[in-house]
C-alpha positions, 0 to 999 in steps of 0.5 A: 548508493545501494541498499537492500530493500524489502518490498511491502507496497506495491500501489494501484498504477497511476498514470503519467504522461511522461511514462504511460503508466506508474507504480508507487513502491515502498518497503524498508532497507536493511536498517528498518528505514522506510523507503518510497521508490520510484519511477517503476513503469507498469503496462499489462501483459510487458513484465516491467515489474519483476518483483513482488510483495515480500520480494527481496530487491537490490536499488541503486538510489539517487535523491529524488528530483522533486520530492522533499518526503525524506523517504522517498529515493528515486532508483537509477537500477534495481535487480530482484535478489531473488529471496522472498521472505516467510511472513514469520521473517516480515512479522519480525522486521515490522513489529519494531516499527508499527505506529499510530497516525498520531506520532507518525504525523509528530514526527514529520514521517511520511511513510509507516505501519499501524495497526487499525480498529476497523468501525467500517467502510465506504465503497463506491463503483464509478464505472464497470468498464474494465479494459487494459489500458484502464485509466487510474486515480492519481490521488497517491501522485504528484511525487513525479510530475503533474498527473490528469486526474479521473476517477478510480472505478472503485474507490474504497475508504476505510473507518477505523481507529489507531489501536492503543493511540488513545489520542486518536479521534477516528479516521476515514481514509481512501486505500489504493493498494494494487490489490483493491484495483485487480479484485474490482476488475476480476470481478467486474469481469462477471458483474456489471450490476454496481450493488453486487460489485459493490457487496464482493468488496465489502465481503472480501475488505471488511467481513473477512479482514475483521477476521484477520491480523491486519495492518495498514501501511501509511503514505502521505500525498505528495501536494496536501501531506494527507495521509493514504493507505497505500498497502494491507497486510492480513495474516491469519491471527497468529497463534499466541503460542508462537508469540514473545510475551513482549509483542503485541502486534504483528504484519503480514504482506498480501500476495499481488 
């Protein structure tokens, strides 16, 4: 079966023993349906991931080999369409979609959107190694095989609410979007003192967020069923004379 999907994650590689290293990718077909696809090898420097966030591609799909997440597909083929969506074209495909954790977890889901009250964040650097084959946390994995787990060098966990879920109670989740993971290593590129690491994240994933439209793409653990951030979305905040009196939200993909 084939589908046209809109790419809007692209997760911190994870690696596997069967195939060095693994990309978890997620996006939305062209019937709004969530999609999680894999597998997608990754290795620096080889190009094996022709696509980004935004990016239009085309799948050929079979059902995954050990996954009962009804969203996740594994790819027998896939080719870049090469069309790459505005934000104002992503804003309008999501707006229908954006969700809470709340209702997602009622309805059985085990990808979706939500729009969060930041209250804070928690960054912790495990090391300041930087190097090309760098080992990653596999806390998004176990949706192909069984991984060694080790630590991230940088793990950061966000505290927030569900905007307009007065059901939500608060929540503390981990975020392993790829962008978190390339921000670390250029920055310890030129810092090794951890605090320092440690403050250039939180000016970049918290002070300047707080300043944008943000949204939070959603993953559940493949084993546990917890939920994960696995994707960020800031756009600048849109200009209300450009909104539809009836829309209240709106998402924005990072660039990788």
């Amino acid at each position: 079966m084939k589908e046209q999907i809109l790419v809007l994650v692209r997760a911190t590689p994870e690696q596997s023993r069967k195939h060095d290293h693994l990309v978890c990718v997620a996006g939305i077909n062209e019937n709004n349906q969530w999609r999680r696809l894999y597998p997608f090898r990754f290795s620096y420097g080889e190009g094996l991931i022709d696509f980004r966030k935004r990016d239009l591609i085309e799948v050929t799909l079979a059902n995954p080999d050990n996954d009962k997440r009804r969203e996740s597909r594994k790819v027998i083929h896939h080719q870049n369409m090469s069309s790459r969506l505005t934000d104002e074209e992503v804003r309008e495909r999501i707006l229908p979609l954006v969700s809470s954790i709340e209702k997602l977890s009622e309805e059985n889901a085990s990808l979706g959107v939500i729009k969060p009250e930041l209250q804070g964040i928690d960054v912790t650097v495990n090391s300041t190694d930087i190097y090309d084959e760098q080992t990653y946390f596999s806390i998004a994995g176990d949706y192909l095989e069984r991984r060694e787990r080790v630590k991230m060098p940088v793990e950061l966990k966000y505290r927030f609410r569900c905007r307009d879920e007065p059901e939500c109670r608060g929540h503390n989740i981990i975020l392993i979007d790829w962008e978190l993971n390339e921000l670390a290593r250029n920055v310890m590129r030129r810092e090794n003192d951890r605090k320092v690491i440690e403050e250039k994240i939180k000016a970049r994933f918290f002070d300047f967020m707080k300043t944008r439209d943000m949204y939070f793409f959603m993953g559940t653990h493949f084993r546990f069923g917890s939920w994960l951030i696995i994707g960020i979305f800031y756009p600048p905040q849109p200009n209300p004379h450009n909104i539809h009196p009836h829309r209240t939200v709106q998402l924005k993909l990072t660039e990788d």
